[in-house]
Biopython code that builds the backbone (N, CA, C, O; Angstrom):
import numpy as np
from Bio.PDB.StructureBuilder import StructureBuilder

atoms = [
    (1, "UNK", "N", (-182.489, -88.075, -14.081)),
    (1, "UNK", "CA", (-181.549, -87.507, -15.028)),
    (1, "UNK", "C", (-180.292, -88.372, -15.013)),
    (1, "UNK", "O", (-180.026, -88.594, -13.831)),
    (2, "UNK", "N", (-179.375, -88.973, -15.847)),
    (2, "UNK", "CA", (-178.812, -89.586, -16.171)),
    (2, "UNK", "C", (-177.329, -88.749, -16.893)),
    (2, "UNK", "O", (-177.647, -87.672, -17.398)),
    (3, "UNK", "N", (-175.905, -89.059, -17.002)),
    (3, "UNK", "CA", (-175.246, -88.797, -17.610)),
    (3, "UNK", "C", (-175.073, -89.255, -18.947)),
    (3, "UNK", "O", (-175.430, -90.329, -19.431)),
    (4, "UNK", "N", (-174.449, -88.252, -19.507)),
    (4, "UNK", "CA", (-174.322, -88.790, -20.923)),
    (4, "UNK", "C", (-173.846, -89.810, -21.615)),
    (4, "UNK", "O", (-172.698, -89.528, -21.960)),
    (5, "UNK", "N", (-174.194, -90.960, -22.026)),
    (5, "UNK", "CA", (-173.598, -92.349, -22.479)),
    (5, "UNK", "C", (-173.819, -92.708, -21.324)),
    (5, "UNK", "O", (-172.667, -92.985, -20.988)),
    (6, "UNK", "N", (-174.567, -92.961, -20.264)),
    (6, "UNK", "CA", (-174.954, -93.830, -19.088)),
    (6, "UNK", "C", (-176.305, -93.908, -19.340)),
    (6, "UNK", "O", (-176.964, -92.898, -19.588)),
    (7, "UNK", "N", (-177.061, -95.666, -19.278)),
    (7, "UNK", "CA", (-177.933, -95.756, -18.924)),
    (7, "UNK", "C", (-178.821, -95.203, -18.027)),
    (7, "UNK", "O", (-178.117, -94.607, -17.211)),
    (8, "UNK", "N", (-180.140, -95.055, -17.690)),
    (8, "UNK", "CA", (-181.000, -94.608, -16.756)),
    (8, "UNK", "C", (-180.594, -96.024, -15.426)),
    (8, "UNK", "O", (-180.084, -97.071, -15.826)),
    (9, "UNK", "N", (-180.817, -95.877, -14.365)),
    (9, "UNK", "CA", (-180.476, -96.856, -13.527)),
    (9, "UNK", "C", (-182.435, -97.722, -13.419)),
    (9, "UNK", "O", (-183.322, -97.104, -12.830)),
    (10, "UNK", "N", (-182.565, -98.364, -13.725)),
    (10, "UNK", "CA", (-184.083, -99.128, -12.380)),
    (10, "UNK", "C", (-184.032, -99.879, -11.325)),
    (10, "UNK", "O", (-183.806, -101.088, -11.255)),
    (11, "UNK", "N", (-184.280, -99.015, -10.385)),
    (11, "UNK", "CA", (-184.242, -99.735, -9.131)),
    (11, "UNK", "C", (-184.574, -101.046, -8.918)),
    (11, "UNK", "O", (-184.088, -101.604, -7.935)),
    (12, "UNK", "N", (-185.387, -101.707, -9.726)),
    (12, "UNK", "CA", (-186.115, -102.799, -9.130)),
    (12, "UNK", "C", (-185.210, -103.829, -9.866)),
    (12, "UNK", "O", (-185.238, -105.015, -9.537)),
    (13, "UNK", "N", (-184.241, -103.275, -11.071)),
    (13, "UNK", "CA", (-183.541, -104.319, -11.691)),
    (13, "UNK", "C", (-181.936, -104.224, -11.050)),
    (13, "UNK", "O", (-181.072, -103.497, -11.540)),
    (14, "UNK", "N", (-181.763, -104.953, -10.069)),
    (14, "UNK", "CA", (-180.347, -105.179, -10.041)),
    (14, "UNK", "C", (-179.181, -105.018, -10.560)),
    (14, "UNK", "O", (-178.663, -106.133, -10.628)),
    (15, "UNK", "N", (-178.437, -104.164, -10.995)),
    (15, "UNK", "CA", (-177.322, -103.950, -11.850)),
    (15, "UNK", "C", (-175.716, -105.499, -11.057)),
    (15, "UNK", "O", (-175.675, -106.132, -10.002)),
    (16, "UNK", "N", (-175.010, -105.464, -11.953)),
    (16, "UNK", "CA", (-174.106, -106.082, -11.382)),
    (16, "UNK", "C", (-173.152, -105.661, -10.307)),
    (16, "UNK", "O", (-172.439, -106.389, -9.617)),
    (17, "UNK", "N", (-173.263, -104.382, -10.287)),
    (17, "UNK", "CA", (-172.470, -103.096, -9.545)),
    (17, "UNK", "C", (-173.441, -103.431, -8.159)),
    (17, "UNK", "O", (-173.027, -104.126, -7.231)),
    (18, "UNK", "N", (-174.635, -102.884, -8.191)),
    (18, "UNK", "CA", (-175.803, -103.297, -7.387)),
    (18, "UNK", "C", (-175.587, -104.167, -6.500)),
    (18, "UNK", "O", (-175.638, -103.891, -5.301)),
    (19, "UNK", "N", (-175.287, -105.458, -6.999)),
    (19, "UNK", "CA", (-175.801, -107.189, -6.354)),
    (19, "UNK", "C", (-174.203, -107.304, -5.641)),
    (19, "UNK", "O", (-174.116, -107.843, -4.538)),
    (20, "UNK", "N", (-173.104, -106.835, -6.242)),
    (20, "UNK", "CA", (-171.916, -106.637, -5.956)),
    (20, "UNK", "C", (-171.870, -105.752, -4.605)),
    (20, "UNK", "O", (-171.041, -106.141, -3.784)),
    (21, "UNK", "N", (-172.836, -104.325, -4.159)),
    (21, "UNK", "CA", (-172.665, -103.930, -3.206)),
    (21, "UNK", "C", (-173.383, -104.096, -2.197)),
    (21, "UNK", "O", (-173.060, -103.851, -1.035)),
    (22, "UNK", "N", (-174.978, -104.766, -2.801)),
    (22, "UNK", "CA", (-175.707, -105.477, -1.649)),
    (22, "UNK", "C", (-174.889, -106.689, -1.197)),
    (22, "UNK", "O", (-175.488, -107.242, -0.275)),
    (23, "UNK", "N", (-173.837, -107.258, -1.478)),
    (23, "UNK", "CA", (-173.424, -108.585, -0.816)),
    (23, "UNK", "C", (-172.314, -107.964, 0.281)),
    (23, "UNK", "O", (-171.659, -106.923, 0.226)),
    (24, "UNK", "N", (-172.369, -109.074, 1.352)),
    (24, "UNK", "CA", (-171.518, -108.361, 2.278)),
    (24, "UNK", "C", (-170.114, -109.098, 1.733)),
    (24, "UNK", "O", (-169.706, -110.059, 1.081)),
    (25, "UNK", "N", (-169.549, -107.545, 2.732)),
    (25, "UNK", "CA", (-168.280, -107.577, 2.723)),
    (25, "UNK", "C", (-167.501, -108.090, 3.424)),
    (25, "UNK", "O", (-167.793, -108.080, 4.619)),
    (26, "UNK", "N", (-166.119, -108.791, 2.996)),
    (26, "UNK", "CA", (-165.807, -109.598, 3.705)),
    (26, "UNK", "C", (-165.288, -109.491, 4.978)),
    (26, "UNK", "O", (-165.591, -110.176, 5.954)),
    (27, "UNK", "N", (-163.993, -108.033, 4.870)),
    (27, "UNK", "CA", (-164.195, -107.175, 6.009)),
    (27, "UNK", "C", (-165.436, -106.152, 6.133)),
    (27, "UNK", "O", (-165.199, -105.061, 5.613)),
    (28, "UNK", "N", (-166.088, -106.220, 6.432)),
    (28, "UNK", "CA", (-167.377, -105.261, 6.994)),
    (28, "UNK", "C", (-166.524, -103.881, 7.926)),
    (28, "UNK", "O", (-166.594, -102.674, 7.693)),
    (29, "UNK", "N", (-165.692, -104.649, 9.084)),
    (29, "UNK", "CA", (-165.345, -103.790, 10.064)),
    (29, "UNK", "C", (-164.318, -102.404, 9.184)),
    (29, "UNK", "O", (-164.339, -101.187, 9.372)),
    (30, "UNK", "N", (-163.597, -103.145, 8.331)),
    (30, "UNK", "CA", (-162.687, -101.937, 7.646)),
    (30, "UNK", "C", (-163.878, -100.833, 6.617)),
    (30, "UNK", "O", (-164.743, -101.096, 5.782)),
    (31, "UNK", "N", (-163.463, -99.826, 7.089)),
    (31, "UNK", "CA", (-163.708, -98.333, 5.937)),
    (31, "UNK", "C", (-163.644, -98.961, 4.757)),
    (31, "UNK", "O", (-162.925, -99.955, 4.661)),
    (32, "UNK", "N", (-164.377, -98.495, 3.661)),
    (32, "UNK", "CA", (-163.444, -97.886, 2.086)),
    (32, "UNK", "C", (-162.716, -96.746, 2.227)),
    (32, "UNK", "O", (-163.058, -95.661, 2.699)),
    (33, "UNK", "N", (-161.249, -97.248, 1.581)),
    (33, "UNK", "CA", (-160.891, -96.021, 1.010)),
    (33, "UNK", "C", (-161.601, -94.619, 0.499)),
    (33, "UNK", "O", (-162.761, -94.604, 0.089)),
    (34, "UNK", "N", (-160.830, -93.533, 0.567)),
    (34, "UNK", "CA", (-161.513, -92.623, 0.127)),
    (34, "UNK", "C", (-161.496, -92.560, -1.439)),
    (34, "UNK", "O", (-160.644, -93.077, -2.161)),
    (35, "UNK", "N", (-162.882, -91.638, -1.943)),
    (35, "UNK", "CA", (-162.823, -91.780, -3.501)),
    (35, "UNK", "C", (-162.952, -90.701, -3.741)),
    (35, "UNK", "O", (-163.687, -90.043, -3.004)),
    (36, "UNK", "N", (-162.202, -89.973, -5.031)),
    (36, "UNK", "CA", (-162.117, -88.629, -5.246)),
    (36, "UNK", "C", (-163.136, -88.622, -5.794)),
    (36, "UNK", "O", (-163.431, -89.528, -6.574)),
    (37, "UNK", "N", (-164.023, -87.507, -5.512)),
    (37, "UNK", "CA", (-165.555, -87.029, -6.028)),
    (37, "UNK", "C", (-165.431, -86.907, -7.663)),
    (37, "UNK", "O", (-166.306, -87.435, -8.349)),
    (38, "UNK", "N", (-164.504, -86.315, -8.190)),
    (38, "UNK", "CA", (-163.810, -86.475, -9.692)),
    (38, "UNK", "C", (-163.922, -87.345, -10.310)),
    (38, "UNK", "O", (-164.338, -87.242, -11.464)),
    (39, "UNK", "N", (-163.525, -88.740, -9.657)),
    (39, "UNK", "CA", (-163.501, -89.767, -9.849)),
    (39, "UNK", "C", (-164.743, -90.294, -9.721)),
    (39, "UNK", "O", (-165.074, -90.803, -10.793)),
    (40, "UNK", "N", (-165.517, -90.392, -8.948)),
    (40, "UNK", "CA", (-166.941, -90.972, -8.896)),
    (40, "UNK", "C", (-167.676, -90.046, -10.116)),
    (40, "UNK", "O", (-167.838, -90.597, -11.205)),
    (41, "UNK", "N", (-168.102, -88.699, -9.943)),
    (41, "UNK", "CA", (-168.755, -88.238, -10.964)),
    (41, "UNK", "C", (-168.572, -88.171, -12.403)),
    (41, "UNK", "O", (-169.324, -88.007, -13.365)),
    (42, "UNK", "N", (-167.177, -88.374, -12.216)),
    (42, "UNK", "CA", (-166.408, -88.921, -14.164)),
    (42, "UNK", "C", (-167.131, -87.756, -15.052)),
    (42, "UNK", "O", (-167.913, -87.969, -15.978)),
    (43, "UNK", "N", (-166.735, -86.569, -14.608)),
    (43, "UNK", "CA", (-167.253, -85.530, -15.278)),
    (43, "UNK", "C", (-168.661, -84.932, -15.043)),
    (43, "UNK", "O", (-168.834, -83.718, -15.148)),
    (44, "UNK", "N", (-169.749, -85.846, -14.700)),
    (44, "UNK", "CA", (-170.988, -85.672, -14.189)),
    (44, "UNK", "C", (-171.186, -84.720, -13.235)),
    (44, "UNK", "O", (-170.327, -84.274, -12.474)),
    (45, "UNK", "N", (-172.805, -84.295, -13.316)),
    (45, "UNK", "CA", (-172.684, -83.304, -12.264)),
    (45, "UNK", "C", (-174.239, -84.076, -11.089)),
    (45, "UNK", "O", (-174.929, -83.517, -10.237)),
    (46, "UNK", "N", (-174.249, -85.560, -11.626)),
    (46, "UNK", "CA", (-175.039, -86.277, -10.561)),
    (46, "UNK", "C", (-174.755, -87.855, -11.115)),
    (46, "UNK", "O", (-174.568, -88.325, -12.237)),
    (47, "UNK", "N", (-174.810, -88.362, -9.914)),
    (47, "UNK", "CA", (-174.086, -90.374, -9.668)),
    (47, "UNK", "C", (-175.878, -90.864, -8.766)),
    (47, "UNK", "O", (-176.400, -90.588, -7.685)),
    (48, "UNK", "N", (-176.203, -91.558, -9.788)),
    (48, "UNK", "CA", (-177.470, -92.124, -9.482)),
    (48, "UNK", "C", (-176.462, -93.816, -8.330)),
    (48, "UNK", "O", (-175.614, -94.527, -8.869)),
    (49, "UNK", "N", (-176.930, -94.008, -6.790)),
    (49, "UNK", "CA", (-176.437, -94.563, -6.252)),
    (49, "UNK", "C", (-177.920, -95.786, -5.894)),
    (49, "UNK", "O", (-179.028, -95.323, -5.625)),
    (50, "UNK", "N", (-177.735, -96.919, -5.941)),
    (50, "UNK", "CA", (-179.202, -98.155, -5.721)),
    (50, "UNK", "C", (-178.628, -98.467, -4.245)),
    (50, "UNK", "O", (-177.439, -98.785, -4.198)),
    (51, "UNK", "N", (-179.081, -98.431, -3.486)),
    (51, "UNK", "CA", (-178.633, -98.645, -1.642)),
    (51, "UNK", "C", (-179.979, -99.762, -0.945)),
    (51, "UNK", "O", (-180.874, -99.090, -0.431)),
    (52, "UNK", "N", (-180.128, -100.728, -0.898)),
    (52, "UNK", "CA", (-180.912, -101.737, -0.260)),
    (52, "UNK", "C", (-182.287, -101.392, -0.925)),
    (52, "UNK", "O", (-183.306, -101.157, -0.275)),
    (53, "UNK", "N", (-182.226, -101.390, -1.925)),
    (53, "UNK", "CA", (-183.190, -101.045, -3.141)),
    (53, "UNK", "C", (-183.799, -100.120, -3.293)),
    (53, "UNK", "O", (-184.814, -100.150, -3.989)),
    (54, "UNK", "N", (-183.413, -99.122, -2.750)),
    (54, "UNK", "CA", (-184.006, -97.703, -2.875)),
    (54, "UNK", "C", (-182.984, -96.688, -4.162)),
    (54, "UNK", "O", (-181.837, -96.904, -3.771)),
    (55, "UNK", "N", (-182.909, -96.089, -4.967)),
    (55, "UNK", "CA", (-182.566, -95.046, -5.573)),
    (55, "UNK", "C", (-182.438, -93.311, -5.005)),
    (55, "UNK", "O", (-183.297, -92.466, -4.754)),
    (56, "UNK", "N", (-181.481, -93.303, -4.976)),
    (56, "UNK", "CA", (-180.384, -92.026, -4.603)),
    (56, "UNK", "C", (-179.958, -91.283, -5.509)),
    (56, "UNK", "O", (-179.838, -91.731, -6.649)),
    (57, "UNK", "N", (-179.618, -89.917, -5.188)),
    (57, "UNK", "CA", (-179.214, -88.990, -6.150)),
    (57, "UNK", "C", (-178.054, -88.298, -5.467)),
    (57, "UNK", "O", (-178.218, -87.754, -4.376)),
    (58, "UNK", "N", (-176.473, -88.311, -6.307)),
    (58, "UNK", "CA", (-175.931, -87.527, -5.761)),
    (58, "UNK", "C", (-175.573, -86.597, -6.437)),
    (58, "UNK", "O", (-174.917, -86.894, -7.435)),
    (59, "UNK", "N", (-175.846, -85.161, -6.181)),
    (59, "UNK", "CA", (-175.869, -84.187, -7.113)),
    (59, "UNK", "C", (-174.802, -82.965, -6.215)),
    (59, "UNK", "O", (-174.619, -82.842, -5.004)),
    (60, "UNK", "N", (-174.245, -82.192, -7.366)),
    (60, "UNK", "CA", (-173.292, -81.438, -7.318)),
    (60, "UNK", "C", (-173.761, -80.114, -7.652)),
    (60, "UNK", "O", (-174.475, -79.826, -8.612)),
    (61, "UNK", "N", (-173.237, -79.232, -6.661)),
    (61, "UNK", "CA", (-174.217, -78.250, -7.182)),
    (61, "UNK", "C", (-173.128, -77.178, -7.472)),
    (61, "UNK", "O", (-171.929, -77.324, -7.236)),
    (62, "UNK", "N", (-173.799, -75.922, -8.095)),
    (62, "UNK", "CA", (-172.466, -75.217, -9.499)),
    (62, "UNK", "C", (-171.814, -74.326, -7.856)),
    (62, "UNK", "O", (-171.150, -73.400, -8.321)),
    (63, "UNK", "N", (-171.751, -74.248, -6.681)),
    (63, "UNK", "CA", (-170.411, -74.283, -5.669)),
    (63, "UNK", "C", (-169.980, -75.399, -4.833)),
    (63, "UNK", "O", (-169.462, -75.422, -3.716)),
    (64, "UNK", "N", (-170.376, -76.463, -5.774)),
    (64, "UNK", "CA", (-169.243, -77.517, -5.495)),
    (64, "UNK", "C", (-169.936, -78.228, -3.964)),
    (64, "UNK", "O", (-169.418, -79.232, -3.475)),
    (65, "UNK", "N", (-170.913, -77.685, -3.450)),
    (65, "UNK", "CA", (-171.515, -78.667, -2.637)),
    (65, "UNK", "C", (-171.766, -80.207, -3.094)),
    (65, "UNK", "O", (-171.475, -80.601, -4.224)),
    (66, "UNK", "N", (-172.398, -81.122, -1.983)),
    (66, "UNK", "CA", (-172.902, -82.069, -2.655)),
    (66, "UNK", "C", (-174.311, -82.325, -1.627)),
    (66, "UNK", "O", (-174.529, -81.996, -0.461)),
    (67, "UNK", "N", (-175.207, -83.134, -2.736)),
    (67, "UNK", "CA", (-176.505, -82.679, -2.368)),
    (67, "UNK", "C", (-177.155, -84.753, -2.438)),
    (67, "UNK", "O", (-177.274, -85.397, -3.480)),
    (68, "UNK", "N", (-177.417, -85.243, -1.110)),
    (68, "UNK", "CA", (-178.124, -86.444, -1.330)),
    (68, "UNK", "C", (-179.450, -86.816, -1.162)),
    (68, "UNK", "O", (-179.945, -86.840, -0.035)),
    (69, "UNK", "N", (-180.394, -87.255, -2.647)),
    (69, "UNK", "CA", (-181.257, -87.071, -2.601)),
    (69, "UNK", "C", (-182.128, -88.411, -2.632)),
    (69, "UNK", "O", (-181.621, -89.276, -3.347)),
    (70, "UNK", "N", (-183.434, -88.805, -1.958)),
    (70, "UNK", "CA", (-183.964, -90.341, -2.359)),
    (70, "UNK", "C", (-184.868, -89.676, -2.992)),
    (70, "UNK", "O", (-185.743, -90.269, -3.624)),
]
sb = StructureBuilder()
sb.init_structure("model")
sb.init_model(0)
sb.init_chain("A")
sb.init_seg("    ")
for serial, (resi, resn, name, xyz) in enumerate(atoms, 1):
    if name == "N":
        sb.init_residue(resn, " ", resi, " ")
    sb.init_atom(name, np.array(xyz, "f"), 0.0, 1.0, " ", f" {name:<3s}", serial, name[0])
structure = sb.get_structure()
């Protein structure tokens, strides 16, 4: 399931976002900042995530849990 005006993601095709987070980082040792869930879901109530080529689901559920799914 996909958000509205967002492509479907395919795992097997690399997005630029993708190839951008499979490459390492330059600090590795530092955290990311935190990201407001608001902000990641951009209204959505699931953020399809590609992690060392596997496909993820992060879904929100209607009390505001969050739910991670492969």
């Amino acid at each position: 399931m996909t958000a509205p005006g967002r492509p479907p993601v395919d795992p097997q095709r690399p997005t630029s976002a993708a190839a951008e987070a499979s490459a390492p980082a330059p600090s590795a040792k530092q955290p990311a900042g935190p990201i407001a869930s608001d902000v990641l879901f951009a209204g959505a109530n699931e953020v399809q995530i590609v992690h060392r080529g596997s496909l993820y689901r992060l879904k929100q559920t209607a009390l505001g849990k969050l739910i991670l799914t492969k």
